[in-house]
C-alpha positions as CSV (number, residue, x, y, z in Angstrom):
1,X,0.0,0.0,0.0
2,X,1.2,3.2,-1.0
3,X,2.1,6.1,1.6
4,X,0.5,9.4,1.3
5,X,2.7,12.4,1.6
6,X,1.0,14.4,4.0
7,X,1.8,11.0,6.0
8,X,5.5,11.5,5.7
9,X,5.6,15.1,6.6
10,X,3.8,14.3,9.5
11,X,6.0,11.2,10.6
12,X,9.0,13.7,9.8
13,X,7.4,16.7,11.8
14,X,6.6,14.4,14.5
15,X,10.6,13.9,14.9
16,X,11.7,17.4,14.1
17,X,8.9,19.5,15.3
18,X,11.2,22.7,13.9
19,X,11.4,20.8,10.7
20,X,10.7,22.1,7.2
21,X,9.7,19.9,5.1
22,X,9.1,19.9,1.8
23,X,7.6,16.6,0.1
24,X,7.0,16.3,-3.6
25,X,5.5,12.7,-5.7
26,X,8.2,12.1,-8.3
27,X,6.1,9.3,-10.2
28,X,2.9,10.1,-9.7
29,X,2.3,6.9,-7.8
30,X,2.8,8.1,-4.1
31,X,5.4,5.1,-4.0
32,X,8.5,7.0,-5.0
33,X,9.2,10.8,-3.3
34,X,11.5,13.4,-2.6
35,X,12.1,15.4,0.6
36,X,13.8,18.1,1.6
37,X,14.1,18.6,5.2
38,X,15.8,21.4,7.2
39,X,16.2,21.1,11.0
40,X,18.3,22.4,14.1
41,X,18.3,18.7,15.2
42,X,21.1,18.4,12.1
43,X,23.6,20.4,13.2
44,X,26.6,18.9,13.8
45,X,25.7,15.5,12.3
46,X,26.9,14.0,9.3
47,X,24.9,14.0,6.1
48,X,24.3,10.1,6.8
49,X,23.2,10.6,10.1
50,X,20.9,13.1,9.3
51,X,19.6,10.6,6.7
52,X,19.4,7.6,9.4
53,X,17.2,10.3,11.9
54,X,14.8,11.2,9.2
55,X,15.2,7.2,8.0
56,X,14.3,6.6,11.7
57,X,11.2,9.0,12.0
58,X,9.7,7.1,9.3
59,X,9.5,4.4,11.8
60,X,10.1,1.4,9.5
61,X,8.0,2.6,6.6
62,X,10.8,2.3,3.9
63,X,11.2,-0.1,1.8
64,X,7.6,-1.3,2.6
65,X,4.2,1.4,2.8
66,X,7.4,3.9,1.2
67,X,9.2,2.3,-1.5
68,X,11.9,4.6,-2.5
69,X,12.2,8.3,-1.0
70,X,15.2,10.8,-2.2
71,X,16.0,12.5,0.7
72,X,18.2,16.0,1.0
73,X,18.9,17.1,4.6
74,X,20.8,20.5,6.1
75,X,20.8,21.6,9.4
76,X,19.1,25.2,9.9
């Protein structure tokens, strides 16, 4: 079953209340998005850790309900 992007931006914003997220459907399909997030919770973390937190927030979702998600992270 396919995950809804308000969905995501919620999980995310759940996480990283400060976040701002931006979530776009890159098929068409809600399977396969993008995602920008910005967040103070970044700072000082590599660009793979910030991947893993936002990874984390989805609470399992990839690769299952989310099959593929481009994600760009910077700290604000």
């Amino acid at each position: 079953m396919a995950m809804d992007a308000h969905d995501i931006e919620r999980l995310i914003k759940e996480a990283f209340p400060d976040a701002k997220v931006e979530i776009k459907d890159l098929a068409g399909d809600g399977d396969h998005y993008s995602a920008k997030v910005v967040s103070a919770a970044f700072r000082g973390k590599t660009r793979v850790q910030q991947h893993q937190m936002v990874y984390g927030a989805l609470q399992g979702r990839m690769g299952g309900a989310l099959h593929a998600l481009a994600l760009t992270t910077a700290a604000e």
